[in-house]
mmCIF entry with sequence, helices, sheets and N, C-alpha, C, O atoms, coordinates in Angstrom:
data_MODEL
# 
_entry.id   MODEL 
# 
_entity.id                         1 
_entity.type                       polymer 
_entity.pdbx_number_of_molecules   1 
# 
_entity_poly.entity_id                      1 
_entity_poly.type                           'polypeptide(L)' 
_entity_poly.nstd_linkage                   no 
_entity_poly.nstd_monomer                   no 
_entity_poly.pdbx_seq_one_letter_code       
;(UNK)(UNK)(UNK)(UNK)(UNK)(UNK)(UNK)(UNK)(UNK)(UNK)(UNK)(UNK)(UNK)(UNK)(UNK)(UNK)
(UNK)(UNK)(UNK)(UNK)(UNK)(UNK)(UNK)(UNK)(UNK)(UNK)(UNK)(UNK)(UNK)(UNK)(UNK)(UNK)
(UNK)(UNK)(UNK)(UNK)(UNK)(UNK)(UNK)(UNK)(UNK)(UNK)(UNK)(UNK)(UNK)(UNK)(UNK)(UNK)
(UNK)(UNK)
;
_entity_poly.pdbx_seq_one_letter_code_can   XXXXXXXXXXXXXXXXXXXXXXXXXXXXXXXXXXXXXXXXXXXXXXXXXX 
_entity_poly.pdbx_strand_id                 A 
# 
loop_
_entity_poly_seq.entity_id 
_entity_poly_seq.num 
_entity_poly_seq.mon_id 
_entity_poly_seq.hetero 
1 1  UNK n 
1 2  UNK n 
1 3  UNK n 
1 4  UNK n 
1 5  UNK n 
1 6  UNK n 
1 7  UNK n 
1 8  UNK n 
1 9  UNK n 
1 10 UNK n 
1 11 UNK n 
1 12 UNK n 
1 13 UNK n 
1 14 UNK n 
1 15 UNK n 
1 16 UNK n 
1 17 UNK n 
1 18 UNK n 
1 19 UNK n 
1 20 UNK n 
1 21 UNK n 
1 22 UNK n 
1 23 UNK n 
1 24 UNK n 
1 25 UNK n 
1 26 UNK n 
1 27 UNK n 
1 28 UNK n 
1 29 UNK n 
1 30 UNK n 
1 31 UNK n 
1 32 UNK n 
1 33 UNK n 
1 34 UNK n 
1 35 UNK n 
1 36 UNK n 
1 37 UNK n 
1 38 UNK n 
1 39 UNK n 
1 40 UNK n 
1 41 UNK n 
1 42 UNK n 
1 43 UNK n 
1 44 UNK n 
1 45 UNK n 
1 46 UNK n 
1 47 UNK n 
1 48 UNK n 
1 49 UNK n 
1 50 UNK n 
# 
_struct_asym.id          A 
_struct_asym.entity_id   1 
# 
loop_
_struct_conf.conf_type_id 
_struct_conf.id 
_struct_conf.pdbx_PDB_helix_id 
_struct_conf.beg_label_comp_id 
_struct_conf.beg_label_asym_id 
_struct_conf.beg_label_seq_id 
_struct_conf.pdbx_beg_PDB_ins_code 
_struct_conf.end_label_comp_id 
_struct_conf.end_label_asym_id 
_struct_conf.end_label_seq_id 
_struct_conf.pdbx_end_PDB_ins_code 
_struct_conf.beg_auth_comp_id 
_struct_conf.beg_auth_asym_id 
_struct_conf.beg_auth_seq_id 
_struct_conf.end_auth_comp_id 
_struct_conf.end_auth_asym_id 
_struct_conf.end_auth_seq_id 
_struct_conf.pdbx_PDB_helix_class 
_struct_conf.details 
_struct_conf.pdbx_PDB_helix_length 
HELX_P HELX_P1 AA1 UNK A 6  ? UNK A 17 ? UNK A 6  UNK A 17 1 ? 12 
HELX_P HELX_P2 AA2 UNK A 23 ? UNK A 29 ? UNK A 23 UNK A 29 1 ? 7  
HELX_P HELX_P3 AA3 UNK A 31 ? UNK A 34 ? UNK A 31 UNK A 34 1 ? 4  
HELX_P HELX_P4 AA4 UNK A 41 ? UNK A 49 ? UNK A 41 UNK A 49 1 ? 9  
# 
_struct_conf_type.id          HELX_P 
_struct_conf_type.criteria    ? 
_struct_conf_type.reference   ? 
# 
loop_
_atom_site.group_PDB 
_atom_site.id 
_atom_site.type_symbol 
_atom_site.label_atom_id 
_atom_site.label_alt_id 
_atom_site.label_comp_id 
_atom_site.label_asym_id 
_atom_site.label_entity_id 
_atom_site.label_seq_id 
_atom_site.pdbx_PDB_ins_code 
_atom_site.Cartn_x 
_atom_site.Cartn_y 
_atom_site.Cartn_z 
_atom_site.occupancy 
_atom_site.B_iso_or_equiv 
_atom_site.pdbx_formal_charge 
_atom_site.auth_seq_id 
_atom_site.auth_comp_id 
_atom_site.auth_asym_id 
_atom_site.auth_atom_id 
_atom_site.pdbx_PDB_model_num 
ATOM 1   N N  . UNK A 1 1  ? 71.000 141.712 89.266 1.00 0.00 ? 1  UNK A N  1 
ATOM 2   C CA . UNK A 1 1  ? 71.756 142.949 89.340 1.00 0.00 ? 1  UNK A CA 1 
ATOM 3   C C  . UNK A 1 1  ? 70.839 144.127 89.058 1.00 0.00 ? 1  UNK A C  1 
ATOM 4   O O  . UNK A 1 1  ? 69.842 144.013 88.345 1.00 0.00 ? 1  UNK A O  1 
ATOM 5   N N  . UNK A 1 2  ? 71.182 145.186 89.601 1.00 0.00 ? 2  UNK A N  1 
ATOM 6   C CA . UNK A 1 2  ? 70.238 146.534 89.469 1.00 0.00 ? 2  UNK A CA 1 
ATOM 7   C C  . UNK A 1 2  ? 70.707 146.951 87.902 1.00 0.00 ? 2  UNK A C  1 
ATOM 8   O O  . UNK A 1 2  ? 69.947 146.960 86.934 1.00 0.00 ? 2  UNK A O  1 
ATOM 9   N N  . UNK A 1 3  ? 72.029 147.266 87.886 1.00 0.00 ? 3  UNK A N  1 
ATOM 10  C CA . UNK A 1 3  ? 72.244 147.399 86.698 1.00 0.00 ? 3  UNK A CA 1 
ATOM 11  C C  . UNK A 1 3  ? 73.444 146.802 85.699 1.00 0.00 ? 3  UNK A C  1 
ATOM 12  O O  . UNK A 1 3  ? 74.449 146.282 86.183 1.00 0.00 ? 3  UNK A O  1 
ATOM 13  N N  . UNK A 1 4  ? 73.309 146.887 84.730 1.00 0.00 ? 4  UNK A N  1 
ATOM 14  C CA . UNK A 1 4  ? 74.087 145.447 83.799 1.00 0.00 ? 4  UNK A CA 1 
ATOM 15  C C  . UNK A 1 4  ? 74.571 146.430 83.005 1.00 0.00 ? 4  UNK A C  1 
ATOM 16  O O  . UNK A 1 4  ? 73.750 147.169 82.462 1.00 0.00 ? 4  UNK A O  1 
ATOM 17  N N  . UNK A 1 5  ? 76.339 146.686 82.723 1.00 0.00 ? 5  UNK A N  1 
ATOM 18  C CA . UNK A 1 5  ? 76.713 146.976 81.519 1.00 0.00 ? 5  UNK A CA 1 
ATOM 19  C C  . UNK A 1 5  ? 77.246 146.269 80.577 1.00 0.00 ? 5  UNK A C  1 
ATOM 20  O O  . UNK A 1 5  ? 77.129 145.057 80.760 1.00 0.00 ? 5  UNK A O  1 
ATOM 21  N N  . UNK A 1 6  ? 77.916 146.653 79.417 1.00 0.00 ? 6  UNK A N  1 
ATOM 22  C CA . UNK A 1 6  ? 78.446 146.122 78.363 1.00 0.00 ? 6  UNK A CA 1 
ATOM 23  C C  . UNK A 1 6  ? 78.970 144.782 79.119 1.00 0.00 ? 6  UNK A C  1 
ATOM 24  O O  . UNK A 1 6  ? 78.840 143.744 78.470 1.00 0.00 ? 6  UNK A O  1 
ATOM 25  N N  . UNK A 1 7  ? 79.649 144.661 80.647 1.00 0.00 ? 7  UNK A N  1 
ATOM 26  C CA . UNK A 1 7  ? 81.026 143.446 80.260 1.00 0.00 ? 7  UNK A CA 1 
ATOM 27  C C  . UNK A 1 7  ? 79.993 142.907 80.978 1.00 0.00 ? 7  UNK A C  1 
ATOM 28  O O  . UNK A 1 7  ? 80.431 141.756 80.981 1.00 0.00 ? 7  UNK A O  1 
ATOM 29  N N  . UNK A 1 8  ? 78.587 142.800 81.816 1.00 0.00 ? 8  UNK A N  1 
ATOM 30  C CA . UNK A 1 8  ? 77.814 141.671 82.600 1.00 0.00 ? 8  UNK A CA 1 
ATOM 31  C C  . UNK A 1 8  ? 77.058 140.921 81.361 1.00 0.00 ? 8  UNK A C  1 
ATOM 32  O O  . UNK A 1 8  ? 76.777 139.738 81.174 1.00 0.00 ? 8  UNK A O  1 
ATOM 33  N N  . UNK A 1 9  ? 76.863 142.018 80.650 1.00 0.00 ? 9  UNK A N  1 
ATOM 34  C CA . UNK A 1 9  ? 76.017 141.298 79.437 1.00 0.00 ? 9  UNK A CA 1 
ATOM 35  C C  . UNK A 1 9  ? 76.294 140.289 78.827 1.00 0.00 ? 9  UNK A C  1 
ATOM 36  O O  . UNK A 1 9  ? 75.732 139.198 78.727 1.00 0.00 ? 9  UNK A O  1 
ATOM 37  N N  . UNK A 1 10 ? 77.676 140.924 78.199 1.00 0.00 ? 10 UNK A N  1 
ATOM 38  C CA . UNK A 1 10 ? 78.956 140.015 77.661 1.00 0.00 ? 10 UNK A CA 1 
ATOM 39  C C  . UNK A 1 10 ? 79.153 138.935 77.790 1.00 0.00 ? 10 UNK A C  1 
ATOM 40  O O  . UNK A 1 10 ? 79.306 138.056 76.943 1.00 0.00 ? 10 UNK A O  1 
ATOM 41  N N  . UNK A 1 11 ? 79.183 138.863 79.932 1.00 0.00 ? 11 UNK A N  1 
ATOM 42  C CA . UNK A 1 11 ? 79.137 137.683 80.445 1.00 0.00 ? 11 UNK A CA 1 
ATOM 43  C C  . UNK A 1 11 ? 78.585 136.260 80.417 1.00 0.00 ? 11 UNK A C  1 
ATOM 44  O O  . UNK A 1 11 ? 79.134 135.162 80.516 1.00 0.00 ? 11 UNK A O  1 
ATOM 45  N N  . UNK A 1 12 ? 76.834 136.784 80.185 1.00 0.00 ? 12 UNK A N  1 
ATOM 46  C CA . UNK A 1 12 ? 75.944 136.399 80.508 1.00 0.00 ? 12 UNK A CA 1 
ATOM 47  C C  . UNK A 1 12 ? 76.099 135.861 79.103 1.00 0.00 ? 12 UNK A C  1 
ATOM 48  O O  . UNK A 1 12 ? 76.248 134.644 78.996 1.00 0.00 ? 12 UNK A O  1 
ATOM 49  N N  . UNK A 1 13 ? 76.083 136.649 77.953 1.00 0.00 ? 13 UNK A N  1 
ATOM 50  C CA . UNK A 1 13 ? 76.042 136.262 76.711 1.00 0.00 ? 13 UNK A CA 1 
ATOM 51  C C  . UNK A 1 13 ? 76.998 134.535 76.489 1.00 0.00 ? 13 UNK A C  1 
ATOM 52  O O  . UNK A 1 13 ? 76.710 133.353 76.300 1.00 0.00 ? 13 UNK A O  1 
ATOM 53  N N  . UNK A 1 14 ? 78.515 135.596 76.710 1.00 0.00 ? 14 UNK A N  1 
ATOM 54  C CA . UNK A 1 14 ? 79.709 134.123 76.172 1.00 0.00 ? 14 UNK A CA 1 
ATOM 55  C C  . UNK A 1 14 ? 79.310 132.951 77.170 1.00 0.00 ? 14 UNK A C  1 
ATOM 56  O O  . UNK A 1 14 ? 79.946 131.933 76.896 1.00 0.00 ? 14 UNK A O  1 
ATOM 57  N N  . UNK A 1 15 ? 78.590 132.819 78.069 1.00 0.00 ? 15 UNK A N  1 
ATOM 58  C CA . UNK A 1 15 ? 78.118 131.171 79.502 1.00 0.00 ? 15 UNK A CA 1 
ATOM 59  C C  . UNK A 1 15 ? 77.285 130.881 78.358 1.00 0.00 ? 15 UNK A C  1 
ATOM 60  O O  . UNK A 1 15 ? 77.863 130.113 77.589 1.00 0.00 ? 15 UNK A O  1 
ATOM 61  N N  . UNK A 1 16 ? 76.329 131.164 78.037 1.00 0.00 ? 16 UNK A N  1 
ATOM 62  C CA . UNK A 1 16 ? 75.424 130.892 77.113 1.00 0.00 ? 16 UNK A CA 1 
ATOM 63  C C  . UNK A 1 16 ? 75.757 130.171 75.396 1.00 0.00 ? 16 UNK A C  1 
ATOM 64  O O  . UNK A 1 16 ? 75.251 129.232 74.782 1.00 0.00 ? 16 UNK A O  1 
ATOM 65  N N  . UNK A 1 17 ? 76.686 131.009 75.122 1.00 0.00 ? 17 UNK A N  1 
ATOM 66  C CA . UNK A 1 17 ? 77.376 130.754 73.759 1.00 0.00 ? 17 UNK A CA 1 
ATOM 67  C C  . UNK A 1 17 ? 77.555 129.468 73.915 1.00 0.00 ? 17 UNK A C  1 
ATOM 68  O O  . UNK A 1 17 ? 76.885 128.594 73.364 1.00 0.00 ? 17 UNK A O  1 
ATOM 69  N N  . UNK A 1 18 ? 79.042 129.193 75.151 1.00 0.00 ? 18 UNK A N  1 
ATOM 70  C CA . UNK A 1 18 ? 79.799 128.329 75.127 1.00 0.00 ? 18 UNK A CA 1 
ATOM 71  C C  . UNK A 1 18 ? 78.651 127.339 75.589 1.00 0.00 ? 18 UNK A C  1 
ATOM 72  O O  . UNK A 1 18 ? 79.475 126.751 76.290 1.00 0.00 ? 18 UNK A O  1 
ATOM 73  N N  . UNK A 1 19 ? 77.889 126.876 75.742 1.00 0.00 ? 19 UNK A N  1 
ATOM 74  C CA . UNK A 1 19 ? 77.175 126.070 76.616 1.00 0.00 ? 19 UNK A CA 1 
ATOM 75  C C  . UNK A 1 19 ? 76.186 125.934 75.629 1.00 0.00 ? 19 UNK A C  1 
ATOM 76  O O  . UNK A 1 19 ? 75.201 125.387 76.127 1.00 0.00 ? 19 UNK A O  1 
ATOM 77  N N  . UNK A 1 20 ? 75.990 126.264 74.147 1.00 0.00 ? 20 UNK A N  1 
ATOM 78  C CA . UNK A 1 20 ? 75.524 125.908 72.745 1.00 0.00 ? 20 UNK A CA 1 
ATOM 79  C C  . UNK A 1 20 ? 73.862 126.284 73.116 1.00 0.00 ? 20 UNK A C  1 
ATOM 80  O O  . UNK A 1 20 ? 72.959 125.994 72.331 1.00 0.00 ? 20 UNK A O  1 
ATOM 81  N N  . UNK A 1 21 ? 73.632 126.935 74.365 1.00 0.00 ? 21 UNK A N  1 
ATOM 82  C CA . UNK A 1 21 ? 72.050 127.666 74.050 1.00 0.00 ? 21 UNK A CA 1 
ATOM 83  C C  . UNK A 1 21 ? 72.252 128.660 73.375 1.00 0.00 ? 21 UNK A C  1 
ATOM 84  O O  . UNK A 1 21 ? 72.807 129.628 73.895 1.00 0.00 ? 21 UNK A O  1 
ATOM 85  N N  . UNK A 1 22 ? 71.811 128.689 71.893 1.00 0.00 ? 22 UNK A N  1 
ATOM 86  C CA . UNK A 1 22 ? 71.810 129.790 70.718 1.00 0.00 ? 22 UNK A CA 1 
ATOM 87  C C  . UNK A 1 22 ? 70.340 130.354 71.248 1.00 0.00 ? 22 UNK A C  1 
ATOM 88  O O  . UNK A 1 22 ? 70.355 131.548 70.949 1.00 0.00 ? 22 UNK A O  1 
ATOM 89  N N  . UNK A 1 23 ? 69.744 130.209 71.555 1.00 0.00 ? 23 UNK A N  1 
ATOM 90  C CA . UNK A 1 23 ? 67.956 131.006 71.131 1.00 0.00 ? 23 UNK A CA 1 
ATOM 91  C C  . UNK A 1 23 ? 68.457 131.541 72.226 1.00 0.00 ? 23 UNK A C  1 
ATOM 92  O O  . UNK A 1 23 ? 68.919 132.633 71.894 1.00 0.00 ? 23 UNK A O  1 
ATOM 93  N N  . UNK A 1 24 ? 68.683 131.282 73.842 1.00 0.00 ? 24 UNK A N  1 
ATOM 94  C CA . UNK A 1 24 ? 68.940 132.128 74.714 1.00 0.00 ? 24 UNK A CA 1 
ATOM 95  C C  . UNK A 1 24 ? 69.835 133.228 74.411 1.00 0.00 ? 24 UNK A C  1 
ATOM 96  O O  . UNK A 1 24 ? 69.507 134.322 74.872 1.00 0.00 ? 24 UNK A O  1 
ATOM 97  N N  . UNK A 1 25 ? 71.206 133.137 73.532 1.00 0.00 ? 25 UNK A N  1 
ATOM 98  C CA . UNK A 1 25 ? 72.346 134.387 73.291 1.00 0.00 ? 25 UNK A CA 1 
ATOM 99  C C  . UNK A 1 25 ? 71.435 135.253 72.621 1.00 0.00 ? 25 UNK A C  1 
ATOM 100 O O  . UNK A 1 25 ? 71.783 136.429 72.516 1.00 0.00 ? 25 UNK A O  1 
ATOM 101 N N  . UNK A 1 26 ? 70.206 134.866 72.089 1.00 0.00 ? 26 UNK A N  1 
ATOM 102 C CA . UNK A 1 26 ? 69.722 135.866 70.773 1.00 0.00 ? 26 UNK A CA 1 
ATOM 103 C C  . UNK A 1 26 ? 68.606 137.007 71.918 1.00 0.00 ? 26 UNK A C  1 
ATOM 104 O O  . UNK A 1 26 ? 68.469 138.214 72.117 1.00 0.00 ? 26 UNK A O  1 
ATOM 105 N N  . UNK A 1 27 ? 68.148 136.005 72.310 1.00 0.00 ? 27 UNK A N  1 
ATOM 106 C CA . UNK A 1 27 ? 67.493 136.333 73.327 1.00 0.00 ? 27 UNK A CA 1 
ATOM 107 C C  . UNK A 1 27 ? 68.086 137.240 74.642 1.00 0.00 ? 27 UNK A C  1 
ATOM 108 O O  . UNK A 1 27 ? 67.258 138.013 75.124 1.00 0.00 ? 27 UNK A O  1 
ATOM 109 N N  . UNK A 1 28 ? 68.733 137.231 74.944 1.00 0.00 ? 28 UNK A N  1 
ATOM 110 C CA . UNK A 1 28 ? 70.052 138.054 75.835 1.00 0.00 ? 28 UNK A CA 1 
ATOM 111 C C  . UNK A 1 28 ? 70.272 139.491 75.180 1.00 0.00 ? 28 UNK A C  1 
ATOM 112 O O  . UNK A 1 28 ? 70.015 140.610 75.622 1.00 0.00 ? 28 UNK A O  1 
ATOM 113 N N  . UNK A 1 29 ? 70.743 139.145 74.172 1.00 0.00 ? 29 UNK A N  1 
ATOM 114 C CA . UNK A 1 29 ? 70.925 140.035 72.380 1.00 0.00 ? 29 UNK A CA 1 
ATOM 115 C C  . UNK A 1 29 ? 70.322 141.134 72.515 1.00 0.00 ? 29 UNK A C  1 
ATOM 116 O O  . UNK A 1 29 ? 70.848 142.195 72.849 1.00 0.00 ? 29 UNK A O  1 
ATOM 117 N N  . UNK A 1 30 ? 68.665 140.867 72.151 1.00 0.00 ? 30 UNK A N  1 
ATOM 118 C CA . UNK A 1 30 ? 67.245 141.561 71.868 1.00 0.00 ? 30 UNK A CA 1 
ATOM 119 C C  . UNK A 1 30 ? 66.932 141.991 73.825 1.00 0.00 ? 30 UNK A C  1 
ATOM 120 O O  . UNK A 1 30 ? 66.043 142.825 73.997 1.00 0.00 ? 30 UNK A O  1 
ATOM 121 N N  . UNK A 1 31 ? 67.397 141.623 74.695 1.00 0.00 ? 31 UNK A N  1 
ATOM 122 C CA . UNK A 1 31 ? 66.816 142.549 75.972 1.00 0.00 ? 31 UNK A CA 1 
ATOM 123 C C  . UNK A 1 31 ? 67.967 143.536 76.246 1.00 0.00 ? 31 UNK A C  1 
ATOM 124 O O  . UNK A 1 31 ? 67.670 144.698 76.521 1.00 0.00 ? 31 UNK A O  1 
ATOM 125 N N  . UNK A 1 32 ? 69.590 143.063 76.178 1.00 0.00 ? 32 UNK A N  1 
ATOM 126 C CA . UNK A 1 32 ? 70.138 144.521 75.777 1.00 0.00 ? 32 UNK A CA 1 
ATOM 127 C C  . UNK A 1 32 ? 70.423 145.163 75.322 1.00 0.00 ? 32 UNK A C  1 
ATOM 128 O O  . UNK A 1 32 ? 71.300 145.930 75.720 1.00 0.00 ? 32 UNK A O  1 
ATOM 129 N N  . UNK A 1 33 ? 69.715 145.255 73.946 1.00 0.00 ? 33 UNK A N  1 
ATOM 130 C CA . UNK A 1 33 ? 69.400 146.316 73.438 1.00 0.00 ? 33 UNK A CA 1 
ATOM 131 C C  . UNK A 1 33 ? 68.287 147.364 73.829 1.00 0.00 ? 33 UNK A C  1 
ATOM 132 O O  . UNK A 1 33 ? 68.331 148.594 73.868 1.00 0.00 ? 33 UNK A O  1 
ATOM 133 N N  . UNK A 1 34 ? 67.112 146.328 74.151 1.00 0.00 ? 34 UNK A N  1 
ATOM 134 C CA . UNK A 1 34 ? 66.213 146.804 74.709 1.00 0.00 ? 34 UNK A CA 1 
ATOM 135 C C  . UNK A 1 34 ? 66.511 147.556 75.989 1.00 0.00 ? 34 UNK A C  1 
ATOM 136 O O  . UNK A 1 34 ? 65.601 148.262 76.425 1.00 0.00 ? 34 UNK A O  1 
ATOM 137 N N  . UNK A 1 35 ? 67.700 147.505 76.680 1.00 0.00 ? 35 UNK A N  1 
ATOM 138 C CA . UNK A 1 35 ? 67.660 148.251 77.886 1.00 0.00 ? 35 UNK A CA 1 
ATOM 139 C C  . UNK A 1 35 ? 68.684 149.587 77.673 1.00 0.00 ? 35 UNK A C  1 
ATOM 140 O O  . UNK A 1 35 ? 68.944 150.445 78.517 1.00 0.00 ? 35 UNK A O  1 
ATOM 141 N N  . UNK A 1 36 ? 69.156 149.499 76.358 1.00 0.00 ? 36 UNK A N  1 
ATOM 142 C CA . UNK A 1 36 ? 69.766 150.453 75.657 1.00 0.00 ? 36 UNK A CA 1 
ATOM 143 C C  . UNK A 1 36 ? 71.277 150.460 75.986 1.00 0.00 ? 36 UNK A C  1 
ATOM 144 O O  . UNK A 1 36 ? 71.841 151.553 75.931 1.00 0.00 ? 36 UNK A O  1 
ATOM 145 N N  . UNK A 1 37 ? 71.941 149.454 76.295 1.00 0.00 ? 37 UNK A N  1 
ATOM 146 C CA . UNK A 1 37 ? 73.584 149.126 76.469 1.00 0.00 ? 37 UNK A CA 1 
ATOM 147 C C  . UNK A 1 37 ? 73.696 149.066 74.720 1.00 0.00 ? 37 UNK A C  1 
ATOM 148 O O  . UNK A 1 37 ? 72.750 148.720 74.012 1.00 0.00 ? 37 UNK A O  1 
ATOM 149 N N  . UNK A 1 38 ? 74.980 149.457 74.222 1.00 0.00 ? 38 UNK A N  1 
ATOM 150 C CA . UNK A 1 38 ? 75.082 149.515 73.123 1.00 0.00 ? 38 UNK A CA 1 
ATOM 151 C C  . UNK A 1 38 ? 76.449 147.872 73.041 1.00 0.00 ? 38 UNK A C  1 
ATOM 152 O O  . UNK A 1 38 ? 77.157 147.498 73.976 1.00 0.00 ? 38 UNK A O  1 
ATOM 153 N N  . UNK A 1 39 ? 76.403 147.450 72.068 1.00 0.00 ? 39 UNK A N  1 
ATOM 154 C CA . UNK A 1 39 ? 77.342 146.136 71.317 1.00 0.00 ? 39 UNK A CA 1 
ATOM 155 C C  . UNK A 1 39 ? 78.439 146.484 71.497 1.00 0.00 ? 39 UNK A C  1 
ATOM 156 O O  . UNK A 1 39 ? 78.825 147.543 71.000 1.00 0.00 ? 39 UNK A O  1 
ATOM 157 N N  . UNK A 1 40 ? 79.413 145.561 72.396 1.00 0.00 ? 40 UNK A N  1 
ATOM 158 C CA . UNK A 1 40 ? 80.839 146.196 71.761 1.00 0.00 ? 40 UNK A CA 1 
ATOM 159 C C  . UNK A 1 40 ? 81.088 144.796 70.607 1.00 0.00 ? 40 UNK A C  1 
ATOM 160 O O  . UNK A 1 40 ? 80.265 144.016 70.128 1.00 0.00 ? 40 UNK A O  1 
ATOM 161 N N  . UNK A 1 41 ? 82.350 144.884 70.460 1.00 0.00 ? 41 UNK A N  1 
ATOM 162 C CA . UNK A 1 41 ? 83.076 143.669 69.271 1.00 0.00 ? 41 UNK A CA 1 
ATOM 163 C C  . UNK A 1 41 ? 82.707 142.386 69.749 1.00 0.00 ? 41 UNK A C  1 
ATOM 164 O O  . UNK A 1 41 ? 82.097 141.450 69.233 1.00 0.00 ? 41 UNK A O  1 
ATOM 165 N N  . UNK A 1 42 ? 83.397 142.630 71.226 1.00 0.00 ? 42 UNK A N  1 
ATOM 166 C CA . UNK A 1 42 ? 82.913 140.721 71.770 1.00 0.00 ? 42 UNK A CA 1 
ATOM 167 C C  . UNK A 1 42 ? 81.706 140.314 71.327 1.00 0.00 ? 42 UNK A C  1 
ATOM 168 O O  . UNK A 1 42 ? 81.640 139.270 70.678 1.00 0.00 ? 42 UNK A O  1 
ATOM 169 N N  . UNK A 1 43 ? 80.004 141.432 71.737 1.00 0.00 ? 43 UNK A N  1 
ATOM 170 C CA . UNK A 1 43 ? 78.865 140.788 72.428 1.00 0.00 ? 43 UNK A CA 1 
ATOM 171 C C  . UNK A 1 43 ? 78.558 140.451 71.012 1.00 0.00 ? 43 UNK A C  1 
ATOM 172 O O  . UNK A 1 43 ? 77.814 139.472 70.962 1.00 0.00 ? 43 UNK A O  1 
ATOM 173 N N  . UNK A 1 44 ? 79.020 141.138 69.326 1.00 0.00 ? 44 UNK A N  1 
ATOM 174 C CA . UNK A 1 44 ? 78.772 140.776 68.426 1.00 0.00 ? 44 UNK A CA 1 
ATOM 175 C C  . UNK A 1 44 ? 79.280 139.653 67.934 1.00 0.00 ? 44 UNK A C  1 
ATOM 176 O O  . UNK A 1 44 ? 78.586 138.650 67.767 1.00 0.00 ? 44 UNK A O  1 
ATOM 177 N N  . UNK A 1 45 ? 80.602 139.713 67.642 1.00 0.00 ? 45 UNK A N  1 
ATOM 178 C CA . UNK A 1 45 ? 81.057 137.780 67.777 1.00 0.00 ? 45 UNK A CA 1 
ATOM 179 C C  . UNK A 1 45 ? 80.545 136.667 68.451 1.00 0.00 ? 45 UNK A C  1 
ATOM 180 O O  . UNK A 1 45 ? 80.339 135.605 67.864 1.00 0.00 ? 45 UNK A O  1 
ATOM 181 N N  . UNK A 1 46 ? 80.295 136.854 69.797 1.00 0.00 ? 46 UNK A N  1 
ATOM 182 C CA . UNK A 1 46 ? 79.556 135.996 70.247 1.00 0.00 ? 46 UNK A CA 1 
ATOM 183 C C  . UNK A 1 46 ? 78.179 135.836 69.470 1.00 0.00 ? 46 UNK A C  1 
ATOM 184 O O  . UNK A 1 46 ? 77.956 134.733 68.972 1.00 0.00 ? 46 UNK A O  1 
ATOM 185 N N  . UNK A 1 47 ? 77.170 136.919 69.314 1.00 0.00 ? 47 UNK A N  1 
ATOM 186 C CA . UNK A 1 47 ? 75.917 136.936 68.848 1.00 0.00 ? 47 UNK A CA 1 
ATOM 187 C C  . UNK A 1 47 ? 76.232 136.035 67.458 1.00 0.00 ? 47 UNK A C  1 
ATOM 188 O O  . UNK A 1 47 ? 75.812 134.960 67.030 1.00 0.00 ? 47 UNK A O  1 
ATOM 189 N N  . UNK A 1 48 ? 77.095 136.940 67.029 1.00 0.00 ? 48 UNK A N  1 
ATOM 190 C CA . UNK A 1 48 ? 77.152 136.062 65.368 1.00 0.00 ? 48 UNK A CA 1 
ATOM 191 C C  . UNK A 1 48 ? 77.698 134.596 65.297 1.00 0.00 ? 48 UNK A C  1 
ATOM 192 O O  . UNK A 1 48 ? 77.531 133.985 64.241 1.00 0.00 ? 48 UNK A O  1 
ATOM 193 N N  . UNK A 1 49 ? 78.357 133.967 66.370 1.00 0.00 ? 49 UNK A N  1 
ATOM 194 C CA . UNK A 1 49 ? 78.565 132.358 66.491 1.00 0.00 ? 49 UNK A CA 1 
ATOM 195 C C  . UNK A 1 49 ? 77.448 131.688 66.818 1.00 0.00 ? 49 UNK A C  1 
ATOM 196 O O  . UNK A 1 49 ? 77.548 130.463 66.746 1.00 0.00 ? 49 UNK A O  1 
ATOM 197 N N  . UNK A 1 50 ? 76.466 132.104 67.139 1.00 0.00 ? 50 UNK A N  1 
ATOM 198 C CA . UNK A 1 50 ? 75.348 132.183 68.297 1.00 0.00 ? 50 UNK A CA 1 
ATOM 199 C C  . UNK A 1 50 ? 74.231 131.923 66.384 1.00 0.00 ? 50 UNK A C  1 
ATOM 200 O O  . UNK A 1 50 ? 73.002 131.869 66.390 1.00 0.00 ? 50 UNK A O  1 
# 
């Protein structure tokens, strides 16, 4: 995708969660931030099960 907001991230994040790759959600985590999308509630719950 050209560009990714809060709910692609999200996306990308909870496939990952549910599918018990933790280093990848963290990893997901640390590049959008890096691309400067800010956390909503979900991407943090997820992160923090993660």
């Amino acid at each position: 995708m050209d560009e990714r907001d809060v709910v692609s991230w999200n996306s990308l994040i909870c496939g990952y969660q549910q599918c018990g790759m933790y280093k990848e959600v963290l990893g997901l985590f640390s590049s959008m931030q890096e691309t400067g999308v800010e956390a909503d509630l979900v991407t943090m719950v997820k992160v923090l099960l993660a």
